[in-house]
N, C-alpha and C positions, 0 to 999 in steps of 0.2 A: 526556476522556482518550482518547489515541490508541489501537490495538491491534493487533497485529504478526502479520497469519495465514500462517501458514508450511505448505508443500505436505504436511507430515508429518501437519497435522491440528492440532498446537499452536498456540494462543494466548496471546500475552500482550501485557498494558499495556506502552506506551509511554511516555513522559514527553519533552518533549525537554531536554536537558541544560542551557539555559539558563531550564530552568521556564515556559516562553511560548510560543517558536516554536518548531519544525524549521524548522534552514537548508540551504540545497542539499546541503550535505556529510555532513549526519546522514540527510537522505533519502536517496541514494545510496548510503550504508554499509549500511542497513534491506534497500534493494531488491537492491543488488548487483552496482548500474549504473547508467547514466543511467535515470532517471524520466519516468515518461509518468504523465499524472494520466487517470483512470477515471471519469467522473461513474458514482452510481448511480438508475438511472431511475426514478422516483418521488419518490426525495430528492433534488431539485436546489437546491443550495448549501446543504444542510446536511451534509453526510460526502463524503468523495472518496475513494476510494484511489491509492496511489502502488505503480506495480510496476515493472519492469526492461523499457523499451522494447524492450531485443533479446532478451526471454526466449525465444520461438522460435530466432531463431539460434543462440542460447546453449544449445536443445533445454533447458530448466529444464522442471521437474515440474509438472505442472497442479496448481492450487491449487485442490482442489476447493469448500470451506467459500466463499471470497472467489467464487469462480466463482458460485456460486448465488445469493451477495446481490448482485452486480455483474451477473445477468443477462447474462455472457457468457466467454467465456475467458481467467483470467488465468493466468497461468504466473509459479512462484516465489515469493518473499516479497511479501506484498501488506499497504500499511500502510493501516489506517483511521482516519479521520481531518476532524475540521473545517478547512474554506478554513482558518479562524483562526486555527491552530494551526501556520501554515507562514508564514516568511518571504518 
């Protein structure tokens, strides 16, 4: 199951709405924008996050919680998540 860290500190599960994948349009809704996928270093292809490619531009809130297990700066909604679970 997927899980949705948002810069305020809150988490929660994800499901995607067709019970299987997220498709482009559920991830995009999640992040809040076009998607950039995040490997995290150590777990390579088993979790990714997805967050909002222009969270800079867009000046979005560091995500502090997703920043730590991502090992780098993510800004705004950050979904996690197996390859598998994405269309």
């Amino acid at each position: 199951m997927a899980t949705l860290y948002e810069p305020s500190g809150v988490d929660r599960p994800c499901r995607p709405r067709n019970g299987k994948k997220f498709t482009l349009d559920e991830l995009q809704e999640l992040v809040g924008g076009y998607i950039e996928m995040v490997s995290i270093p150590g777990d390579v292809g088993r979790r990714v996050f997805f967050v909002d490619e222009d969270g800079r531009t867009k000046g979005l809130p560091p995500n502090v919680r997703a920043s730590h297990l991502a090992y780098r700066l993510l800004l705004g909604n950050a979904l996690l998540c197996s390859p598998k679970e994405v269309d």
